[in-house]
C-alpha positions, 0 to 999 in steps of 0.5 A, a space after each residue: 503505473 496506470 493510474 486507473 487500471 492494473 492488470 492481473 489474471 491473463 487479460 481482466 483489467 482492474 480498476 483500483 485507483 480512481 482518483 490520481 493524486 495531487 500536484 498539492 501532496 507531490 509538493 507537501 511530499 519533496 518538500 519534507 523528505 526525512 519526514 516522508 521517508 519516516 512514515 514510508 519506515 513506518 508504511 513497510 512495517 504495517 505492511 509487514 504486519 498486515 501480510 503476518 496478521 493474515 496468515 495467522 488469522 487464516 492459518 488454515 487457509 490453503 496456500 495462504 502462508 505460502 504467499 503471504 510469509 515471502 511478502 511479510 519478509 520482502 515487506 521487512 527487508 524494505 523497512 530494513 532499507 528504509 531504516 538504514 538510510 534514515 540512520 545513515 541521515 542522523 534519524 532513528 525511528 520515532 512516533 509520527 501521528 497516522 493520517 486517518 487513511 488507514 483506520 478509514 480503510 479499515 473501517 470499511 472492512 465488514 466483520 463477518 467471514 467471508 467477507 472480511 477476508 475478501 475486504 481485508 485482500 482488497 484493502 490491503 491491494 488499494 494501499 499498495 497500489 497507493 504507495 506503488 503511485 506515489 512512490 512512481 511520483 517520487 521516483 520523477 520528483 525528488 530532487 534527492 538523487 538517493 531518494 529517487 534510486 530508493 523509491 525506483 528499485 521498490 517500484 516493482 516489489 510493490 506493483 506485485 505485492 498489490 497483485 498478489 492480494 489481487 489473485 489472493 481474492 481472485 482465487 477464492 471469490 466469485 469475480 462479479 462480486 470482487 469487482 462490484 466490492 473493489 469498486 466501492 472500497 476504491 471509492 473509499 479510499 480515494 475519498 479518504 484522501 480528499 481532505 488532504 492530511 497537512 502532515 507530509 506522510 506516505 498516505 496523507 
């Protein structure tokens, strides 16, 4: 992936990421791969959730749970993949304290209608087009060759999952104002991963 530019919607180039992530997490990352693995379980199952969450908040909402209840499957059978392996290590799933990315993220998402919508699209797409870059630099790095198989075939599941929230939004908001908000919750996320979390997690 680009890092700093995704395409979606004909020829519009859209800026998601504006910080690439560091060598520092790259190396944190390979060097605890279970733990990764762990929190990537935990990653598929939020991400699951989130794409629930939005359809029964917005069940009225044509079209919504149309996109969104094939995303939610997809979301489960990679944390079903996910699981497998880590059983198939000896690992079942546990507890692990989050990283304060995801409750910074959604924090920024603005309470009232229809601006959360629009937020909670946006967000959502920034944490998929996180883990579609970091799982692209595990896919290069991971000295586990069935860690770098797993990583490789999510790959493109993720680079459309964040382009589904994109015309989600698209859709349904003026362009000028998605981009204008994009811009500032990409500021937000990537100062959110400033202050690198010492923890090895997906988002960390």
């Amino acid at each position: 992936m680009d890092n700093s530019h995704s395409q979606f919607g004909g020829q519009s180039k859209i800026r998601w990421l504006i910080e690439k992530t560091s060598e520092d997490w790259v190396n944190l990352a390979i060097s605890n791969p279970m733990e990764i693995l762990l929190d990537h379980a935990h990653c598929e199952r939020k991400a699951a959730g989130v794409a629930l969450q939005l359809m029964f908040r917005y069940v009225s909402e044509p079209g919504l749970s149309a996109v969104l209840s094939p995303l939610a499957r997809e979301e489960l059978e990679h944390f079903e993949r996910v699981l497998s392996i880590l059983n198939s290590r000896g690992r079942k799933l546990e507890k692990l304290v989050s990283p304060p990315y995801g409750a910074i993220l959604a924090k920024n998402i603005r309470k009232d209608e229809p601006r959360r919508m629009l937020d909670s699209f946006l967000v959502a797409g920034l944490i998929e087009a996180r883990s579609h870059e970091r799982m692209t630099l595990l896919s290069i790095h991971s000295p586990d060759l069935e860690l770098r198989n797993l990583y490789s075939d999510l790959l493109k599941s993720e680079a459309r999952h964040f382009g589904i929230y994109w015309r989600l939004a698209d859709e349904r908001f003026d362009r000028n104002t998605l981009t204008s908000r994009l811009e500032e919750l990409a500021k937000v996320e990537s100062d959110a991963l400033v202050e690198m979390h010492q923890e090895p997690r997906m988002h960390s």
